[in-house]
N, C-alpha and C positions, 0 to 999 in steps of 0.2 A: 444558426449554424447547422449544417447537413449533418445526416446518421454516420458518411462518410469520412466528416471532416472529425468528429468525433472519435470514430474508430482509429481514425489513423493517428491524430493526438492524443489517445490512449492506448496506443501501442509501443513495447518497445524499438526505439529510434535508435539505440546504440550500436555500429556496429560491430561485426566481430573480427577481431576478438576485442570482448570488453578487459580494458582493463582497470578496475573498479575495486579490488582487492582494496583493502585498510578504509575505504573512503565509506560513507554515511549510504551509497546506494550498491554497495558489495552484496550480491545476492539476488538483485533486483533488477528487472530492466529498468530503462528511465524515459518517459514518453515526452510530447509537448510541455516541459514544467510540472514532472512527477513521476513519482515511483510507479511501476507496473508490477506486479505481482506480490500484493498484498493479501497475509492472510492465507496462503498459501492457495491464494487464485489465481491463475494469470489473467484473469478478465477484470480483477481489481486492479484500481488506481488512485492517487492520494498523495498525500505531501505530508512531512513531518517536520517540525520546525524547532529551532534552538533552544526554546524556554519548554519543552516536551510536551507539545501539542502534536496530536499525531489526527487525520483524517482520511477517508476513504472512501470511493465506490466499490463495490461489488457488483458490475455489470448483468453475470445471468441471472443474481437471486435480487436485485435492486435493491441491497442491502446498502445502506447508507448508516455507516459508524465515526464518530469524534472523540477524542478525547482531550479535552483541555485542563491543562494543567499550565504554570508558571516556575517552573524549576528550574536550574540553570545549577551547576550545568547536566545538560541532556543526558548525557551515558552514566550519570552516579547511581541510577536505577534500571531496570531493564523495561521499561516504560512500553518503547517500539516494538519488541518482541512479546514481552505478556500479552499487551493490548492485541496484538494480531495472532496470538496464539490463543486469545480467550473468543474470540471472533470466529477463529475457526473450526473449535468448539462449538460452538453456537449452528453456527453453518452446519456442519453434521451429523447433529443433532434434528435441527430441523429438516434436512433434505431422510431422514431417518423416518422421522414423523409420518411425511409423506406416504 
C-alpha cells in the first residue's frame, strides 16, 4: 500500500457538515474504517469496538496503543475516553522530555 493511499484512509472522509452528534464517532472524523483524531491528535487513527476494545495510531510520534477488554456493554464505563485521555498524557509528557 503507498504512503498516499495511507494518508488518505487515514484521514477524515466525512464531509461537511458531519452530522455525527449522539452516534459512537461524535467528536471524531472517520477515515477508510476508523476513527481520526484520537487522543486528542488528529494525525491518530483506530477503531473501538462493542465489547470495549479500543486501538490506535498515532502517526507523528508512531505511537501505537490497545486496549483489550471484554465488557459489554461499551459505555457502562468511560473506557474510550480515559484510555485516550491517559494516552494523551502520556504523549505530553514525552514530547516535554524532549
Amino acid at each position: 500500500m503507498s504512503e498516499e493511499a495511507v494518508r488518505i484512509g487515514t484521514s477524515d472522509l466525512l464531509p461537511d457538515p458531519k452530522a455525527v452528534e449522539g452516534t459512537l464517532v461524535a467528536g471524531f472524523g472517520f477515515g477508510a474504517g476508523g476513527r481520526v483524531g484520537w487522543a486528542g491528535s488528529p494525525r491518530a487513527y483506530g477503531w473501538a469496538g462493542a465489547a470495549s476494545t479500543v486501538g490506535f495510531v498515532e502517526m507523528e510520534s508512531g505511537l501505537r496503543a490497545g486496549l483489550f477488554t471484554q465488557y459489554m456493554p461499551s459505555d457502562a464505563y468511560p473506557i474510550y475516553t480515559d484510555f485516550a485521555d491517559a494516552i494523551s498524557r502520556d504523549l505530553a509528557f514525552q514530547k516535554g522530555r524532549s
